[in-house]
C-alpha positions, 0 to 999 in steps of 0.5 A: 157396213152399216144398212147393206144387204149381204151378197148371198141375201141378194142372190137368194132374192133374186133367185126366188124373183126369178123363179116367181117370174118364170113361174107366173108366165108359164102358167098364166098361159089360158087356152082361147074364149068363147066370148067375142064381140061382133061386128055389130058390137053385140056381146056373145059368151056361149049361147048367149047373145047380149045385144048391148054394148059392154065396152066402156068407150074412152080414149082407147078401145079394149084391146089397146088399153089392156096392152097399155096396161100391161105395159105399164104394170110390166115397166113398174114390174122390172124398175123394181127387179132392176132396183132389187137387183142393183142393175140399170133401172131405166134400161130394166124398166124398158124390157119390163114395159116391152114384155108386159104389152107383148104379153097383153098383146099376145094374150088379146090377138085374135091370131093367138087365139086360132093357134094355141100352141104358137100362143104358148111357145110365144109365152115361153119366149117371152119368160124366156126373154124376161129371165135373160133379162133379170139375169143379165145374159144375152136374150136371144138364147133365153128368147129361143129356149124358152119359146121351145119350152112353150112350144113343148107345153102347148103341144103336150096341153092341146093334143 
C-alpha cells in the first residue's frame, strides 16, 4: 500500500519515543535551589540579596505560568505520540497535558524542595504514568513502578 508505514517501522518508532520519554523524565530530575524570593519580593541567590523585583507581572504569577506551560507543551507532546502511535489523540493530549503540569508543579513546589526523595519517586511515578500511557497499559501499575524506581534513585543520589 502505497504512503503506509510498515508494522515494524511503527514499532521500532515507538520504542525509541518511549525510551526518550522515559529517559528525559528520569534525568530531568534537579536537586532543590538555593534561590528564593522573599516575602518582601527580594531576589536571594546564594549570598546575594537582589532587592528589586525580577519577576515580570502578568496575568499570572511565576509559578502558575511555568505549570501552564508544561501543560501546555506536555499536551502538544502526547497529541504527537498519540498521532505517531495511531491512538486516540484527544485522550492522548489529555494525559500528556496532565503530566506536563504535574511535572511543572512538582519541580516548582516549595514541599518537593524540602524532600528530595519524595521529589524524585514522584518524578519516577510520573514517567512511569507516561510509558503506560504511550503503551496503552493500565497506569497504575507503571504509576507505582515507576515511583519505586524514583524512590530508589532519590535515596541512592542524596544519601
Amino acid at each position: 500500500m502505497k504512503g503506509e508505514v510498515p508494522m515494524i517501522m511503527k514499532r521500532l518508532l515507538s520504542l525509541a519515543m518511549l525510551t526518550a520519554m522515559a529517559f528525559g523524565m528520569v534525568t530531568a530530575t534537579q536537586t532543590a535551589q538555593a534561590a528564593y524570593y522573599d516575602r518582601q519580593g527580594h531576589y536571594h541567590s546564594g549570598h546575594r540579596t537582589y532587592y528589586y523585583d525580577q519577576r515580570r507581572h502578568g496575568w499570572f504569577d511565576y509559578k502558575t505560568g511555568k505549570i501552564l506551560k508544561g501543560g501546555l507543551i506536555g499536551a502538544g507532546i502526547g497529541a504527537g505520540a498519540g498521532l505517531l502511535l495511531d491512538r486516540n489523540v484527544g485522550k492522548s493530549a489529555l494525559v500528556g497535558a496532565g503530566l506536563g503540569a504535574g511535572t511543572q508543579a512538582v519541580r516548582y513546589s516549595s514541599t518537593m524542595r524540602r524532600h528530595p526523595i519524595l521529589k524524585t519517586a514522584t518524578y519516577g511515578a510520573l514517567a512511569g504514568t507516561g510509558v503506560s500511557a504511550a503503551t496503552g497499559k493500565r497506569l497504575a501499575p507503571g504509576a507505582v513502578i515507576g515511583g519505586a524506581l524514583g524512590a530508589g534513585v532519590g535515596a541512592l543520589k542524596n544519601y
